[in-house]
C-alpha positions in Angstrom: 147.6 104.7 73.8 146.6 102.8 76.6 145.8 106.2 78.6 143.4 106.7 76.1 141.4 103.4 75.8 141.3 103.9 79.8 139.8 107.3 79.2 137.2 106.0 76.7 136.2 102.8 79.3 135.7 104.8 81.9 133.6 107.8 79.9 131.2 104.8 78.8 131.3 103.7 81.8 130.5 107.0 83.2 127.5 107.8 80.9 126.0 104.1 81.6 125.7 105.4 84.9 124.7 109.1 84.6 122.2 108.1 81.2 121.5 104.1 81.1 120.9 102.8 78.1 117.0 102.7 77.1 115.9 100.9 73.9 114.8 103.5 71.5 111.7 101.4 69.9 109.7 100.1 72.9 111.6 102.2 76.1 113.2 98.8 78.0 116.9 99.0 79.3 119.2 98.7 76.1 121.6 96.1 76.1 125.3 95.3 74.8 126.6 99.4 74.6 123.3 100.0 72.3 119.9 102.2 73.0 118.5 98.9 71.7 116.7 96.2 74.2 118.0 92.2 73.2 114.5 91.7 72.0 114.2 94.2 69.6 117.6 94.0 68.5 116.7 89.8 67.6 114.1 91.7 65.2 116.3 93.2 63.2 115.8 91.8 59.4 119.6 90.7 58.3 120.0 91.1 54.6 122.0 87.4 54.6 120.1 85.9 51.5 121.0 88.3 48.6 122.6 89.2 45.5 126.1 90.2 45.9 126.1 92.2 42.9 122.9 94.6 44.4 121.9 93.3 47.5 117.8 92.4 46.4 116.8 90.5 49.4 116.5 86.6 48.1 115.1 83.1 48.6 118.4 82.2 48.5 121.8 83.7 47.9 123.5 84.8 44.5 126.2 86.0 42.7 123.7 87.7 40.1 120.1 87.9 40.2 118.2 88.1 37.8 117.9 91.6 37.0 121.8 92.0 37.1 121.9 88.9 34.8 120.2 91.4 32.5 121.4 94.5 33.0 124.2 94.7 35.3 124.7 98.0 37.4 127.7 100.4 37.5 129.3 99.1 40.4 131.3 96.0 41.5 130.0 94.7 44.6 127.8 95.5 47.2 127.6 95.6 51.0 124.2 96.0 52.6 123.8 94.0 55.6 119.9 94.8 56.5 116.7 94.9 55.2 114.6 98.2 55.3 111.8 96.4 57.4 110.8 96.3 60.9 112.2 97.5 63.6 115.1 99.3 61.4 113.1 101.0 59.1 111.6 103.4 62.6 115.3 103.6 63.5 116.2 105.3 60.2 112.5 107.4 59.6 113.5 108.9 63.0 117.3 109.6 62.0 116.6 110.9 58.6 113.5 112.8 58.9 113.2 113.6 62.5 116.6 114.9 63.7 116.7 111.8 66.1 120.4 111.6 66.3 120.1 109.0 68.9 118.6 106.3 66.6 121.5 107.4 63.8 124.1 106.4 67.2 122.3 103.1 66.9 122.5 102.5 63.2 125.8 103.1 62.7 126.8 101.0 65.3 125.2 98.0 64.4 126.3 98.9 60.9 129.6 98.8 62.4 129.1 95.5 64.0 128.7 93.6 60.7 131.7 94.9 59.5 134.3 91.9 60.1 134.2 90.4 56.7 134.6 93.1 54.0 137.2 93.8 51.4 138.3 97.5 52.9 138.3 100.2 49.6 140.7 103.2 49.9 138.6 105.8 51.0 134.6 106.0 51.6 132.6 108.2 49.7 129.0 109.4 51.5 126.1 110.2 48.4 125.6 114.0 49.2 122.5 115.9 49.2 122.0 119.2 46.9 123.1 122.4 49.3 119.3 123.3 49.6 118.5 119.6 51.3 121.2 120.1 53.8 120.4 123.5 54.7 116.6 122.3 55.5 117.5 118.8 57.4 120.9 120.6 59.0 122.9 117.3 57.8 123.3 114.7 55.9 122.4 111.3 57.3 124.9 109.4 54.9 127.7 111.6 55.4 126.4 110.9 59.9 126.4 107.1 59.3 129.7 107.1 57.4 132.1 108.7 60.1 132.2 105.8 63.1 132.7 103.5 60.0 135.5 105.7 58.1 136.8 106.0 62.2 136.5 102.4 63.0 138.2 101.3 59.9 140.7 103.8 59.8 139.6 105.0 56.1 140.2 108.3 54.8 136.4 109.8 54.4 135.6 112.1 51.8 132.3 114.1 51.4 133.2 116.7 49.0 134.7 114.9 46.6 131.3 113.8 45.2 128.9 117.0 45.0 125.1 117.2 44.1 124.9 120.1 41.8 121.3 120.1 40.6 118.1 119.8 43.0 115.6 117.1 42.5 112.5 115.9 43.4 112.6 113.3 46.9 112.7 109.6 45.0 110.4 108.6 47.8 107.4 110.4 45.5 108.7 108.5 42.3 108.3 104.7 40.8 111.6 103.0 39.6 111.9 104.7 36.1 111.5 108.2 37.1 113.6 107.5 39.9 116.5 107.0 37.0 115.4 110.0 35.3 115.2 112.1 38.0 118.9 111.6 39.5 120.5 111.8 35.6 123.4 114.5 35.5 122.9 115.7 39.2 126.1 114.7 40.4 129.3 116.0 39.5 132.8 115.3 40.9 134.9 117.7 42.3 138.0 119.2 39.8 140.8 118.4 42.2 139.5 115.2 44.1 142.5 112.8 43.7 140.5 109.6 42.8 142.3 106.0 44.1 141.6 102.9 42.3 138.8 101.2 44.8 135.9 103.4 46.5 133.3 102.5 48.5 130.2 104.6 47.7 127.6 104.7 50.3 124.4 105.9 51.6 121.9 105.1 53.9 118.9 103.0 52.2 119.2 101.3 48.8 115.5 101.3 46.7 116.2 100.8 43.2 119.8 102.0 43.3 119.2 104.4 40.8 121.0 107.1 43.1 123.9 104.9 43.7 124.0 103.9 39.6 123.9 107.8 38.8 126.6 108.1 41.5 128.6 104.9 39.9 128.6 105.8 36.7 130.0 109.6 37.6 133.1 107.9 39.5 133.7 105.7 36.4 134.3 108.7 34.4 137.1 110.3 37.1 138.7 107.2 36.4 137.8 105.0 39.5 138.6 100.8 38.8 137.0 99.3 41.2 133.4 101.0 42.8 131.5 98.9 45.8 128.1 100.3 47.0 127.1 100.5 50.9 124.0 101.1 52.1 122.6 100.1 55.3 119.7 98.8 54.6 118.2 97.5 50.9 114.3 97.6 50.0 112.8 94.2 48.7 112.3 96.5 45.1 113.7 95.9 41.7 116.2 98.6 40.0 114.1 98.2 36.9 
């Protein structure tokens, strides 16, 4: 064991020499292991005020916001430590729709570095995309993001357990309600998948959660107890 944490100090050490770090967003030597410069990285928007239920970005924190009050969603608990705002919002634009898998490096490690206070589940389950998605992009940026995590914490990832079996329209294009309508019976679990009691669902940007709620509610039915969505990053929008 200790052969192999020398071996990884002295590859990072190794590749800060050969390839310094450079911040990804305005090109000034990154800082603290990241391709992220300290000024940048004291831009990026914490999602500390929130609802623990869903995450909606708040004056002040909450249990339950108002729209949970009202109609709460398929999941326990959520986890989403940023806001999809300036600078992070490049960072994940560049991961998710240009192939930059230097900026998805940098996400998941800062997603990594707000890690010390949650409740671990039993095994981490990434929101998949429909076979024809994955062909185009060539991965799937949740399923990318979730690995150093599932590594870090030493959780069993599983990214076939939860499958996308019917194409639908990018919920970028759609306003909250079609969003809703447009995920409904796309996902389907797989027939073997041995389902534990606590799963943490996750995927990269949380809008109205209606992706995560379709997802949710698809897990409740195979029987899971406990669900907790992550996401790394939650737009200031309603679910509604």
């Amino acid at each position: 064991m200790d052969a192999l944490l020398w071996w990884h100090a002295a590859k990072a050490s190794l590749q800060r020499f050969v390839l310094p770090f450079r911040c990804l967003l305005c090109g000034a030597p990154g800082a603290d292991g990241l391709d992220l410069c300290r000024d940048c990285a004291i831009e990026l928007p914490r999602n500390r005020r929130c609802c623990a239920r869903c995450a909606l970005p708040l004056p002040e924190p909450a249990a339950l916001c108002g729209q949970c009050q009202r109609r709460p969603p398929p999941w326990d608990a959520a986890w989403v430590p940023f806001r999809y705002a300036w600078p992070l919002d490049r960072l994940e634009s560049r991961f998710k729709f240009g192939a930059d898998l230097a900026a998805g490096r940098v996400l998941s490690a800062l997603w990594l570095r707000e890690s010390q206070q949650i409740e671990r589940p039993d095994v981490i389950v990434p929101v998949p995309l429909h076979r024809h998605r994955l062909r185009a992009r060539g991965y799937n940026q949740s399923v990318e993001l979730a690995r150093p995590l599932a590594r870090a914490m030493r959780l069993p990832l599983h990214y076939t357990w939860l499958q996308r079996d019917r194409g639908t329209t990018a919920q970028t294009e759609l306003g909250a309600a079609a969003r809703h309508r447009n995920v409904r019976r796309a996902f389907t679990t797989r027939a073997d998948a041995a389902w534990p009691e606590h799963v943490a669902l996750l995927d990269d940007v949380m809008t109205t959660g209606a992706t995560l709620a379709e997802c949710a509610r698809v897990l409740r039915r195979a029987g899971v107890k406990r669900i907790d969505v992550w996401a790394l990053a939650r737009a200031p929008a309603w679910r509604g």
